[in-house]
Structures are given as C-alpha cells and as structure tokens.
C-alpha positions in Angstrom: 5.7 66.6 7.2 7.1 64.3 10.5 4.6 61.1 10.6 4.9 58.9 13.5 2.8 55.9 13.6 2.4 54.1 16.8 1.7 50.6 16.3 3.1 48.0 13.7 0.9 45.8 13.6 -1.0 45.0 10.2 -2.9 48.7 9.9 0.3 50.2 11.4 2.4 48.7 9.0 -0.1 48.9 5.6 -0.1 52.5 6.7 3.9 53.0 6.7 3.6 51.4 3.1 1.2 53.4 1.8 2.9 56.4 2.5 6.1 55.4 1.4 4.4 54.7 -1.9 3.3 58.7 -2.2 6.5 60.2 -1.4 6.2 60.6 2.5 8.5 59.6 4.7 7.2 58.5 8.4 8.5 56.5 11.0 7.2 53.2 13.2 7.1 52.6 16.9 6.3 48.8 17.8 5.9 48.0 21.3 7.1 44.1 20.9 11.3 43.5 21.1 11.3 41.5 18.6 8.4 40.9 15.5 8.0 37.0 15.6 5.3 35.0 13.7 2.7 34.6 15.9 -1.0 33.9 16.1 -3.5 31.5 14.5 -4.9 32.3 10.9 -6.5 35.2 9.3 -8.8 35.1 5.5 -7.9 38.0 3.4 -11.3 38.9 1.7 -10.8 40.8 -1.6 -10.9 44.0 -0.7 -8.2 43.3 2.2 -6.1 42.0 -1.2 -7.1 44.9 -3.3 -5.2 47.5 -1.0 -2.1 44.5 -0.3 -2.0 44.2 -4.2 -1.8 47.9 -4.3 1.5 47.7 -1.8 3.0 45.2 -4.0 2.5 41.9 -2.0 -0.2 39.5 -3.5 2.6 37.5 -4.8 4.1 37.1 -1.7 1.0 36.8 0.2 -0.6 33.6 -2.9 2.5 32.1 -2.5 1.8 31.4 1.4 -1.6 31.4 1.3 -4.4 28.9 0.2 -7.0 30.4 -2.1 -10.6 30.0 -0.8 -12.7 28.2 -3.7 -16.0 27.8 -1.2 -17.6 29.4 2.2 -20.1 26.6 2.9 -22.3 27.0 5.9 -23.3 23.7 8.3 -25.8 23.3 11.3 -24.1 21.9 14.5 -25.7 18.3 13.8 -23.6 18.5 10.6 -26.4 18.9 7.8 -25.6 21.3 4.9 -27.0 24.8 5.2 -25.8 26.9 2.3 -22.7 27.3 0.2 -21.2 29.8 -2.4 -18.1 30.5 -4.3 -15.8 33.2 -2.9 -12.7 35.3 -4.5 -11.8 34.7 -8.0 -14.5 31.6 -7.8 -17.3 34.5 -7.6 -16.2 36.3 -10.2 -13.5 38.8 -8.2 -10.7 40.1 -9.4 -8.7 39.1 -6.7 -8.7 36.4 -4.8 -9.9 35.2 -1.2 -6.5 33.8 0.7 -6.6 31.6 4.0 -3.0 32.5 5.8 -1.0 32.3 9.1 -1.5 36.1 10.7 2.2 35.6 11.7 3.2 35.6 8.1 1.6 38.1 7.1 2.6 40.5 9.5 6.4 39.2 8.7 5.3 40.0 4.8 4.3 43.2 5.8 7.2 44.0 8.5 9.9 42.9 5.4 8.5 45.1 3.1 8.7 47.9 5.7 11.8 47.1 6.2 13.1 47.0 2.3 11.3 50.0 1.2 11.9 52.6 4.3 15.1 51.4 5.5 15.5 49.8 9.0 15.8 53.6 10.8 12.0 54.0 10.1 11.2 51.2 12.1 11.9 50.9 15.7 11.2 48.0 18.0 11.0 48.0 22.1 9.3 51.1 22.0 6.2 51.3 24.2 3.7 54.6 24.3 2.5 56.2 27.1 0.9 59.0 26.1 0.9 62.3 23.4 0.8 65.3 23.9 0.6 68.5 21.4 0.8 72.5 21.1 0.1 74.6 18.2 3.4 73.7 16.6 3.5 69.7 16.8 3.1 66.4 18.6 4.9 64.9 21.4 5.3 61.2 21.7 6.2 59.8 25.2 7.7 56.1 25.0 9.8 53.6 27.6 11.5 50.7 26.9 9.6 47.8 27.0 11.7 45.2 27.7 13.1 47.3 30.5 10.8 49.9 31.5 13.3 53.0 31.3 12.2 55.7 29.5 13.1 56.5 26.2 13.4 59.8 24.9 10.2 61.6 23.6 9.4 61.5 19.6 8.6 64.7 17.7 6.0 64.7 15.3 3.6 66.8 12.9 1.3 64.3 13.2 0.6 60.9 15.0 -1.5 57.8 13.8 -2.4 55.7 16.9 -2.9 51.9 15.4 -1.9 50.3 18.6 -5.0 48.0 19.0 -7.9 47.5 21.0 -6.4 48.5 24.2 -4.9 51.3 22.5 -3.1 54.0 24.8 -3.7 57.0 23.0 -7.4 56.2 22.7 -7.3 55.7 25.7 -5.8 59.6 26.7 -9.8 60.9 24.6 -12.2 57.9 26.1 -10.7 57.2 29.6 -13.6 55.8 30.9 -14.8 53.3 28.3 -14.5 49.7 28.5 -14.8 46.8 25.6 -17.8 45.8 25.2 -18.3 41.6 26.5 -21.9 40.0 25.6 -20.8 36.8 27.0 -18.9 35.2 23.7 -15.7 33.7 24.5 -13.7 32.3 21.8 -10.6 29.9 21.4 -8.3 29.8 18.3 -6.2 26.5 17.5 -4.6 25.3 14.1 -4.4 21.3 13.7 -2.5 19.5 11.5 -5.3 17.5 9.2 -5.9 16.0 6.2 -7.9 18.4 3.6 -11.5 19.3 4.5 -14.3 18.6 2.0 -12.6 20.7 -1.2 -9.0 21.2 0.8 -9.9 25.2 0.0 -13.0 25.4 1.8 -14.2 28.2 4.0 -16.5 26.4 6.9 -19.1 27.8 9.3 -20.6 24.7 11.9 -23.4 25.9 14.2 -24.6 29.0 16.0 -22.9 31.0 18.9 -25.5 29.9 22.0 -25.0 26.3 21.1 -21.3 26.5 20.2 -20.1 27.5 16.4 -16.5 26.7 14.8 -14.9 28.0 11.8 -12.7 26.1 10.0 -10.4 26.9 7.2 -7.2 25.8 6.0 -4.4 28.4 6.1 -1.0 26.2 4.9 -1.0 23.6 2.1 1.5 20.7 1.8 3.1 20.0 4.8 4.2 17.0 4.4 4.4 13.9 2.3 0.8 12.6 2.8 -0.7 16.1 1.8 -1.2 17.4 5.6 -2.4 21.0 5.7 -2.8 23.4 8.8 -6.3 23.8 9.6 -7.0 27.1 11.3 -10.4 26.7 13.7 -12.1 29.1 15.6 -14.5 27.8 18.5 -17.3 30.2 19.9 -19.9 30.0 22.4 -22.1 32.3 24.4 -23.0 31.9 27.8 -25.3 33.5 30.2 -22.6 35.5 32.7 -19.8 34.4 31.6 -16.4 35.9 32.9 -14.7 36.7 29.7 -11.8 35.1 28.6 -7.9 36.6 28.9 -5.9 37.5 25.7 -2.7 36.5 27.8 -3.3 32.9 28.4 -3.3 30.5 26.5 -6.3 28.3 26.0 -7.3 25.0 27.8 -8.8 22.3 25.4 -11.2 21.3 28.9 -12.6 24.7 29.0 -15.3 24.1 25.5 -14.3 20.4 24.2 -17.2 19.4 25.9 -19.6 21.5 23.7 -18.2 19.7 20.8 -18.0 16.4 21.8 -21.0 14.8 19.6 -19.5 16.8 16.6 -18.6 13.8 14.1 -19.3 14.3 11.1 -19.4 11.9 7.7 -16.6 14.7 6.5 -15.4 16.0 10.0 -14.8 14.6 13.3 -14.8 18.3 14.7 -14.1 17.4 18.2 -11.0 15.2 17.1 -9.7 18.4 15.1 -9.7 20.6 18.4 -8.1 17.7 20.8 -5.1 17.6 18.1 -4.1 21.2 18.1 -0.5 22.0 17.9 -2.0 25.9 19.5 -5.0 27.2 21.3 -5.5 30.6 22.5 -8.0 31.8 23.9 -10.1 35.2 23.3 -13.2 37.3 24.5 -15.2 38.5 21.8 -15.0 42.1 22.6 -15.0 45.5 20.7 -16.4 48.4 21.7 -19.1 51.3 21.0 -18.6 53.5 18.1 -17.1 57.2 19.2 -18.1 60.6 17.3 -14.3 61.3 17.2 -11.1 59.6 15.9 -9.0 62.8 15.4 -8.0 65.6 17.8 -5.8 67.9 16.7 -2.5 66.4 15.3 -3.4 63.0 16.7 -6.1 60.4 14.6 -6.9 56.5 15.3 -6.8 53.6 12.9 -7.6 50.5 13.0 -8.4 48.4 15.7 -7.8 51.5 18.0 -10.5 53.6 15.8 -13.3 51.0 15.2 -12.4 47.6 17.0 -15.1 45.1 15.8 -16.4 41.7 16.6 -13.8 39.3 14.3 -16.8 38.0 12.4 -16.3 38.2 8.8 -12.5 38.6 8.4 -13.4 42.5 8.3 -11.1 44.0 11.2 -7.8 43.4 9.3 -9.7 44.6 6.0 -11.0 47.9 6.9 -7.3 48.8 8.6 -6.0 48.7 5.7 -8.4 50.3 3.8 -7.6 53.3 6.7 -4.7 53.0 5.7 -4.8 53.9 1.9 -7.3 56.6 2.6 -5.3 58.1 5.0 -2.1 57.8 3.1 -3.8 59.7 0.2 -5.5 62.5 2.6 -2.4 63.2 3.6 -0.8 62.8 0.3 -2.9 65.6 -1.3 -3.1 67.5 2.1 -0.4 70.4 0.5 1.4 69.8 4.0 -1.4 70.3 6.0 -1.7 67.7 8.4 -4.6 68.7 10.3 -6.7 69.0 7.8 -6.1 65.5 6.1 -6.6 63.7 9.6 -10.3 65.5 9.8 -10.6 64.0 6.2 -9.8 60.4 6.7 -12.3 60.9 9.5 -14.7 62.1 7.5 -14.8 59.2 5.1 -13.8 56.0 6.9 -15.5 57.1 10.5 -19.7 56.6 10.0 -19.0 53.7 7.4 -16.7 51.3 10.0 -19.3 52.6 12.6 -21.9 50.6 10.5 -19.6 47.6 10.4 -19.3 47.2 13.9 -23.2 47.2 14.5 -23.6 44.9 12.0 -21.1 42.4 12.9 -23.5 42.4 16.2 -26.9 41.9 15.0 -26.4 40.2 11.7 -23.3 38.6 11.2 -22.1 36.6 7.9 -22.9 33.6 10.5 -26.3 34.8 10.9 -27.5 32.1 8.3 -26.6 29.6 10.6 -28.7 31.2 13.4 -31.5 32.4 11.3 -31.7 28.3 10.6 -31.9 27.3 14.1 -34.3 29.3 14.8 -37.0 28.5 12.0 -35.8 24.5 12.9 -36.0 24.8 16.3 -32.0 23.9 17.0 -33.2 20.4 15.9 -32.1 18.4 12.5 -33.9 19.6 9.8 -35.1 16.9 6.8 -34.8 19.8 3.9 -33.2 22.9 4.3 -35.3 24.2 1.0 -38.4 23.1 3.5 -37.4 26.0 6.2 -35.7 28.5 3.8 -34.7 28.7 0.4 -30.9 29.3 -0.9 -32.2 32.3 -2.9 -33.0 33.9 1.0 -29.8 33.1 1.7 -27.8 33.9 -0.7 -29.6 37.0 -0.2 -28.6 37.2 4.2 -24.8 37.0 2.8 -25.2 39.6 0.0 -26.6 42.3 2.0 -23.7 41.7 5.1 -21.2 42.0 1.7 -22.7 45.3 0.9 -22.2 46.7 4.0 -18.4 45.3 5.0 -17.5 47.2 1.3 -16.9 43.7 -0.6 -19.8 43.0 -2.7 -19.1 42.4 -6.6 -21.0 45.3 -7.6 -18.5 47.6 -5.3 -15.2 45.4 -6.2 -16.0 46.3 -10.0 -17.1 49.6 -9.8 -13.8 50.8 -7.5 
C-alpha cells in the first residue's frame, strides 16, 4: 500500500511514525523549505505522552521538557481559585511536560528522519489539490519556495494533516469558514525567574475581562536559574476584527488589559513587556463535519477537527489519529478504503464532542464560573462562593471528555 501524508507537522509526523512502527512504508510532503524550531510552547497532557512514549520519544521529549507538578487556577485580581496536581503528581503513569512546540516538532522531524530514511520525507512541497479514480490517488504539488510545479504524487491512499486552513479539506467544504467569537489571543515566552513551584501550570482570569496562561516550558538557562516562561494572553471583545496568524504580535495591542496585574507572586504585566516573542492568534476552529473520508482521501488533525487551543487537547487528539489510524490501516489486509472509513468511525463523533466542549465549558471555565457567582469583584473566601470539591468536580468531567481522566489512563 502507497501512503502519502500531506502535512508534517506534529499529526503528520506522529502519523509517519506510527506506521513505520507496523511495517508500512509511507511518504511525507511538508509545505515549509526548511523545518526550523519555531513557535511559542505547547503542554503535553498524558495521553499526548502515552502515544509519544509509544513512538519511542519520552526520553527525548523529559529531557527538554519541564514536568508539570501543579495546574493552579487565579482570578484576575490575583486571589487563589483552585489548584490540583497534574501528571505523575495525580497519580499518572506518564507525566505532564511544558516544552517549546519548535522542539518538539524537530523531535518528531529527527525521528522521521532516522527511522524512514530522508527519501520519505520531502520538504518545499506545497498541495494543491487530489484527485482520485477507482485505481488510486493523485497528489498535485508546486514548489513553494518558487511556485513551479512539481510533478504529481501517486498514492493508494492520502492523509490530509495540513492544518486548519487545510487544502484538501478545503476541495469537500469549499464554502466553510473558521469559526471567530471574538477571542483574539497573543503568545510570548519571557525569560523569568521561577513561578510559584518553578513547575506550575497557571490560569489568571476569564476571557471577557482578559485571561493568561502561564507555564514554564525551559528550565536552567542560565546561572541565576532563569527559565522560559511560555504565556498565552486572551480576551474577548464585542466585534472584534480577528487577529492574523502572519504577523507578529504588538505588546500595545492588549498590555493595557493587564496593566493592574501585579501580583505578591507575579507582576503579570512586567512578564508580557519582557518578551523575547509575541505572536499573535484568533481563536478560531471550526464546525464539526459528518465526513472526514472520501474515497482514498481522509483528514487528521487540525484539518479533521480543528479546536479552540484550550486544554492542550489539539496536539493530543492528532496524535491519538494518528495511532488509530496507523493500526486501521495496519490490520486493513491492504485495503485502504476500508481502514480510512474505520479511523472515521472511531475518532470522528468523539473529537466532535471535544470541540463543543472546548466552547461552552472549557478547563478555564472555573475561572469564569467564579466571576460570575463573585460578580468579577475580589472575593473574601473562595469556599464562601464555591467549594473545591465543585471544582475539582468542573475539571474532572472536562478530563473525561478530552480522553485523559485517571480512570481512562488506567484502564487503556
């Protein structure tokens, strides 16, 4: 069986591995020139670590990383909300990991690289489109650091995991658009002394007064114990034009929110007016579809079920499509067809669910489920307005659902 896989980004990638692990060969097309370290961090839940530790990388990936001991939960005035122990700290196998995205895409890519042999994997090469007939797939590409067209790509199947503004999904959903409620987001990493434990996971404040998530993604970086903070910064705004993926992000566009955010533990606004990087982001994904698979050609990944980045979730589930896919097609007795509509049929309702949820009740739905019993204002007991066993019991049930409860990490 001929597998290409357009895309080699983290699902791309994870895919290509997973294969090579069951005996198939496939083959790589990444639009970028050249695979350089880039972007802001990424946490690595455990069930994102149970399928890496499956491809042979937690090593590499701990050995970059910082382990997450905490996710501890603030209001925007600063006041402790709710905190609980995460990865091997809550009694996981495996364990929570803060890292650079960059890095682990360049884990990922090296890996790729070793195991399949640098033919498999081929750079420069953007899609345009795929066509198929009852004998195969057709994969149209040009250049893209020219524009000249490359020669077409012959395939029994094709795995689109070319992100959000995937081309091929594009070919079955022409007319649909991402979906923008008004939530604009900007991503900066700060050099910083260690926050609170130095491996803590931190949620500040709710998205229609401004929100930030903080976490530490490299340890060490000097002398004086520096690490590099990885902060997210979110707001939502009444008709808001939505922010652009290629620029890159202007400190005077949402300092102002955080201006009054000085904390005993954090001076927040201090944190974002240091950063070494900011991008900037929309929060976008878009509308489940009934379809992911026509024929010889299936999504995955951001390009199947693209999803608010709440949670650390997108990067989890693509490589959980990745696995599942890699064994559909493992077991498929050469039948490539038929494994695509199975991968469907197990990953498609359940990611469907995810992206709902990460709408309407987010991890970070503690925070705004606080705000709205204290009225936005200081509270003088949190146990007054809610009490840690409701909670605990908000971040459980958004567990259950992502796939990364206890109960579900021992039981698969």
């Amino acid at each position: 069986m001929k597998i290409t896989i357009v895309g080699g980004g983290i699902g791309g990638l994870s895919l290509a591995l997973a294969l090579h692990q069951r005996g198939l060969a496939c083959e790589v097309y990444e639009t970028v020139p050249e695979v350089k370290e880039l972007g802001v961090g990424i946490t690595l839940l455990p069930h994102a670590m149970r399928e890496l530790a499956a491809l042979g990388l937690q090593a590499s990936i701990e050995a970059v990383g910082i382990e997450n001991e905490e996710s501890v939960f603030f209001n925007r005035f600063g006041q402790f909300i709710y905190k609980e122990p995460r990865g091997r700290h809550a009694g996981y196998a495996l364990p929570e990991i803060g890292i650079p995205r960059g890095k682990l895409h360049r884990l990922l890519y090296e890996a790729c690289l070793a195991r399949l042999g640098t033919h498999a994997i081929h750079t420069d090469h953007r899609c345009t489109g795929v066509t198929q007939d009852e004998s195969g797939a057709t994969v149209q590409f040009t250049q893209t650091s020219s524009g000249a067209v490359l020669p077409p790509v012959r395939a029994d199947v094709v795995i689109a995991c070319d992100g959000v503004n995937s081309t091929v999904r594009r070919q079955f959903y022409p007319d649909e658009k991402v979906a923008f409620a008004g939530i604009n987001t900007w991503r900066g990493v700060t050099r910083h002394q260690p926050i609170l434990t130095g491996k803590s996971y931190m949620r500040i404040g709710a998205i229609d007064t401004g929100k930030m998530v903080i976490y530490p993604i490299v340890d060490r970086l000097d002398d004086e114990g520096h690490q590099l903070i990885n902060w997210v910064a979110e707001i939502q705004r009444d008709n808001a034009a939505m922010n652009d993926w290629n620029h890159a992000g202007d400190v005077k566009d949402f300092l102002d929110i955080f201006k009054d955010w000085r904390f005993p533990w954090l001076d927040v606004a201090a944190l974002i007016a240091n950063a070494e990087q900011i991008l900037e982001y929309p929060m976008v994904d878009k509308d489940p579809v009934p379809q992911w698979t026509f024929g010889r050609v299936t999504l995955l990944g951001d390009a199947a079920h693209p999803m608010y980045p709440r949670g650390s979730n997108g990067s989890a589930q693509a490589l959980i499509d990745g696995r599942t896919l890699a064994e559909q097609l493992a077991g498929a007795g050469g039948d490539g067809r038929a494994a695509l509509l199975g991968y469907e049929k197990l990953r498609l309702a359940l990611t469907a669910n995810i992206v709902l949820t990460n709408r309407s009740v987010p991890p970070d739905f503690i925070n705004i489920k606080v705000d709205e019993l204290s009225g936005g204002k200081p509270f003088a007991n949190i146990d007054e307005l809610i009490s840690q066993e409701e909670l605990r019991e908000i971040s459980e049930n958004y567990k259950k659902v992502a796939g990364f409860s206890l109960e579900a990490a021992k039981a698969g």
